[in-house]
Each structure stands twice: as C-alpha cells, then as structure tokens.
N, C-alpha and C positions, 0 to 999 in steps of 0.2 A: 573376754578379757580386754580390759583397756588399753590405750597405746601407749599410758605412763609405765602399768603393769609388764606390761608386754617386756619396755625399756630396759626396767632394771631387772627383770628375769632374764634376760641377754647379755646386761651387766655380769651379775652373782656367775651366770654360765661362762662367758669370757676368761672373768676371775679367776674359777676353781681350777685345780688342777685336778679335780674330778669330776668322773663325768657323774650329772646331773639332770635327772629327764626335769622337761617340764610342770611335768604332772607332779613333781615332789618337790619343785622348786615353788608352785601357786600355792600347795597347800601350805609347804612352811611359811608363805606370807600371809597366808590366813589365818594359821596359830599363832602368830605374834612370834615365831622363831626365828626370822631373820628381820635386823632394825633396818624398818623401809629407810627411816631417813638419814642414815648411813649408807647404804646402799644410793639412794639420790644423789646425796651429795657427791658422791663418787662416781657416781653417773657424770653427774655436771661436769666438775672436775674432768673426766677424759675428752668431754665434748669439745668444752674451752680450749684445753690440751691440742687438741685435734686441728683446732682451728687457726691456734696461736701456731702450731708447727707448718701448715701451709701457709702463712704470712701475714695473717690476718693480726692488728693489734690487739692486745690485752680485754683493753676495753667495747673494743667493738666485738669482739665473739662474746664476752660476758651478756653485753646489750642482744646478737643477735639469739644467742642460745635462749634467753629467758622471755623474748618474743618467739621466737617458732617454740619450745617445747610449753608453752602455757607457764613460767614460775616468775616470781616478781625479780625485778633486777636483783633488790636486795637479796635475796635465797640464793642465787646465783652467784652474786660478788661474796655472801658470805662462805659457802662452797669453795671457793676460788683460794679465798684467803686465809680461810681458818680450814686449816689440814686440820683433818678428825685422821686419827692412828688409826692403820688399818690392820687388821690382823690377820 
C-alpha cells in the first residue's frame, strides 16, 4: 500500500463514526466506492488546518504540505479554498 493510500485510508478512518477495518476501507478504494479525490482534498484541508492552528501562516503550510506530501501547490491551494461539501 502506498503512503498517499495509506493517508487517506486514515483520513475516511478518522472521519467515520464507524469503525472500519482497513481491509474494507483498500478494497472500497479499489472499486471506485469512495471519491479518492474528495477524500484528498480533505486530507489537505486537515493538514493545512493542522498547521495554520500551531501558527504556521496560510500560505506557508499550503507551500509546506504540497512539498512533503508530493501534490502541486495548485492541488493544495485549490483544496484550501474551494470547500467540496462533505457528507
């Protein structure tokens, strides 16, 4: 399992207020039943969150998250700024 995969299976887990093993967390990302890139974005989103709340500015956790986890600035600031509804 990758360490993008890994991420947002930790994500979806965090999120749910059910418990969810892992093993039925990969496979529903392998059937297409959970949207990776909602999931992502949501990912980023806490990262930033995370970051901007120990005092880090806006732009520089956006910058630092999309250097350490591999996604382009843009993926990130768009993440940041365009809320996707979560459900």
């Amino acid at each position: 399992m990758t360490e993008r995969k890994r991420l947002l299976i930790n994500i979806v887990k965090h999120k749910s207020t059910e418990r969810i093993s892992e093993n039925t967390l990969d496979w529903m990302f392998r059937e297409g039943i959970i949207n990776i890139a909602a999931v992502e974005a949501m990912a980023i989103r806490d990262m930033v969150e995370r970051r901007v709340a120990h005092g880090e500015g806006k732009m520089r956790a956006i910058e630092e998250v999309a250097y350490r986890h591999g996604f382009s600035f843009e993926k990130v600031r768009h993440a940041v700024y365009k809320k996707i509804k979560e459900v």
